[in-house]
C-alpha positions in Angstrom: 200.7 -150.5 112.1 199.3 -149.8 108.7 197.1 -146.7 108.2 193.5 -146.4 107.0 192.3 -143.3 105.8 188.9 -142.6 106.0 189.0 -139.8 103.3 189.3 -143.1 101.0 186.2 -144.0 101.5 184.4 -140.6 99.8 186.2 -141.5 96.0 183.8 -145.0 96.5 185.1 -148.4 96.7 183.7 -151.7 94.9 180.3 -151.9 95.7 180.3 -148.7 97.6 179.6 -145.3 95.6 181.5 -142.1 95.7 178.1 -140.5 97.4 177.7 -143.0 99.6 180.8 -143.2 100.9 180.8 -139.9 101.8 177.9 -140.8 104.1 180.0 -143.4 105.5 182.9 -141.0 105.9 181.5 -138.6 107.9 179.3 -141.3 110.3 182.2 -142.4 111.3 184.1 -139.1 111.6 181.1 -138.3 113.9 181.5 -141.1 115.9 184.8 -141.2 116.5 184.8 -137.3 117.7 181.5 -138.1 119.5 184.3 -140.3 121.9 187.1 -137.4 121.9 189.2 -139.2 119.4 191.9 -138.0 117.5 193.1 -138.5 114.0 195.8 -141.2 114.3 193.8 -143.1 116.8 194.5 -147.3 116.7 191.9 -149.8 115.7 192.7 -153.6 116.7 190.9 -155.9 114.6 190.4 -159.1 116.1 188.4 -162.5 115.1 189.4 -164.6 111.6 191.3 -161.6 110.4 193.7 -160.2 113.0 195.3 -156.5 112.8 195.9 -153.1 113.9 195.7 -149.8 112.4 195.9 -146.5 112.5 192.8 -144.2 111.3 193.5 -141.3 109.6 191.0 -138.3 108.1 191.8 -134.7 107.4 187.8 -133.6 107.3 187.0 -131.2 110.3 183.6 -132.1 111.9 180.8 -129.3 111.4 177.9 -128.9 113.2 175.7 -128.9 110.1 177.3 -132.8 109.7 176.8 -133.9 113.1 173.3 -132.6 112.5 172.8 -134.4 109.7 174.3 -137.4 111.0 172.4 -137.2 114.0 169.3 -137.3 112.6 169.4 -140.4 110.5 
């Protein structure tokens, strides 16, 4: 199982900026706690591309970003 780290995502990817994917980042670190998961939880991708991973983050979840989150 390969691991994919959501902190990646805030240093931007192509087509993705540094500021947005810090948006990005913490959506889905606000999801992901919003069902009790843990860092290290497994994602199965499945459809043309088939795998599974392991999402990892080190960002604590604040109550000033679930607010924000929330509100968008």
């Amino acid at each position: 199982m390969q691991n994919l780290d959501l902190d990646q995502i805030k240093e931007g990817l192509p087509g993705i900026s540094p500021i947005f994917g810090s948006f990005l980042s913490e959506a889905s670190l606000v999801c992901l706690d919003s069902q009790c998961h843990k860092c290290g939880v497994g994602l199965a991708i499945y459809g043309a591309y088939e795998d599974k991973y392991s999402l990892i983050w080190t960002d604590q979840i604040t109550e000033q970003i679930k607010a924000t989150v929330l509100t968008i």
